[in-house]
C-alpha positions as CSV (number, residue, x, y, z in Angstrom):
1,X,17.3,-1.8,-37.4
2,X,13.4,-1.5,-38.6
3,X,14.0,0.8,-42.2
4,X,10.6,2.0,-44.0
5,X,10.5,2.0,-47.4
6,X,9.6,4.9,-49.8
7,X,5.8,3.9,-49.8
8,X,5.1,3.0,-45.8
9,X,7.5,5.8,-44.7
10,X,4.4,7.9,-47.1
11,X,1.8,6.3,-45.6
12,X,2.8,7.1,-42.0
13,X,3.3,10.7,-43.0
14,X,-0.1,10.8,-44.3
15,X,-1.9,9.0,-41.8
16,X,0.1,11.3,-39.0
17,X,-1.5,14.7,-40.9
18,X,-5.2,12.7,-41.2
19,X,-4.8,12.5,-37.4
20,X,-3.7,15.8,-36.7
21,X,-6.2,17.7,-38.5
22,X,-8.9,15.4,-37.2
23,X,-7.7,16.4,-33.4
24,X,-7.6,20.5,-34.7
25,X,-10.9,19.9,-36.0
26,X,-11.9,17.9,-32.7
27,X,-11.0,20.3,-30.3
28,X,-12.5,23.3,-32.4
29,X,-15.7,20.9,-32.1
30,X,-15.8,19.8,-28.8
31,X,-15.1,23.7,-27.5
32,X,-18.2,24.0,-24.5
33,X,-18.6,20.4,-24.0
34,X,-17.5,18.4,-21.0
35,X,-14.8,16.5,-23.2
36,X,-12.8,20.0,-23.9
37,X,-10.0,18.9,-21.9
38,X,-9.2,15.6,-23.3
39,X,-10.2,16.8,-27.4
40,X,-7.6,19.4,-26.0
41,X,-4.8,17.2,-24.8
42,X,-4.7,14.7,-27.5
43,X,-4.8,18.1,-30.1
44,X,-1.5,18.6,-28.2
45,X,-0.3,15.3,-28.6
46,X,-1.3,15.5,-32.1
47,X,0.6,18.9,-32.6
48,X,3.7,17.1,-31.0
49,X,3.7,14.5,-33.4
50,X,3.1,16.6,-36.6
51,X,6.0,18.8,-35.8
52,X,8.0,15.2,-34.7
53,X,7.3,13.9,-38.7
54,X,8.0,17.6,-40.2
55,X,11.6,17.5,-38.9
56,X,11.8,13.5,-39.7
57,X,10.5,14.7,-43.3
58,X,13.1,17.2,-43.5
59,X,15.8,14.6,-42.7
60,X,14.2,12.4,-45.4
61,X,14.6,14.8,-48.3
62,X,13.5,18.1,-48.2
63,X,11.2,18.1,-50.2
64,X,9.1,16.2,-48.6
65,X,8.7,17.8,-45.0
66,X,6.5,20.6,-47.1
67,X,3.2,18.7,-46.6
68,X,3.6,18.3,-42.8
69,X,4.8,21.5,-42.3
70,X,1.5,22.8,-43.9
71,X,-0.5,20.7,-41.7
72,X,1.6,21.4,-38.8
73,X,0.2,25.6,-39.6
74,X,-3.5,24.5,-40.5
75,X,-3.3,23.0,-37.3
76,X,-2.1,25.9,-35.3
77,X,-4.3,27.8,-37.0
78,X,-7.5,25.8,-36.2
79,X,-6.7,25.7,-32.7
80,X,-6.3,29.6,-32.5
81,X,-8.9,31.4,-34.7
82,X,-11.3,33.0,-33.2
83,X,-14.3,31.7,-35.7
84,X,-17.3,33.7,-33.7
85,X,-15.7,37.0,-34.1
86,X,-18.0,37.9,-36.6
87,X,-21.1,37.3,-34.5
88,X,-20.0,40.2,-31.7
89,X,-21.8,43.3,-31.7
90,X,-19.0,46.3,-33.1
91,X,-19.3,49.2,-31.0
């Protein structure tokens, strides 16, 4: 069976979180355009595979699954703030 050590099993975690908050940032980014739908699908992708390497983490030591797990909410919250609220007129 394929076993990571200590260093790639890091690196995969990392590169995972670069990748997810890249596709947050994408589909805040591409919110409008014609590619919404597909910067949307691979965010959920993305999502998928954060919260696959937070539980893996967890597994790992527990210790370590507090990284991805903060990701995993920086991503949720990307996708779901409402950024423009500020420039609506208040009745």
């Amino acid at each position: 069976m394929l076993e990571f050590g200590p260093n790639m099993s890091t690196w995969c975690l990392m590169s995972v979180q670069i990748v997810g908050l890249a596709s947050a940032w994408l589909a805040r980014i591409g919110e409008g355009s014609r590619h919404q739908v597909s910067y949307q699908l691979a965010f959920f992708i993305c999502l998928g595979g954060v919260g696959l390497a937070t539980i893996g983490a967890l597994f790992r030591s527990p210790g370590s699954c507090v990284m991805t797990g903060a990701t995993l909410s920086v991503m949720v919250l990307a996708a779901t703030w409402d950024f423009s609220a500020g420039n609506r007129a208040t009745m």
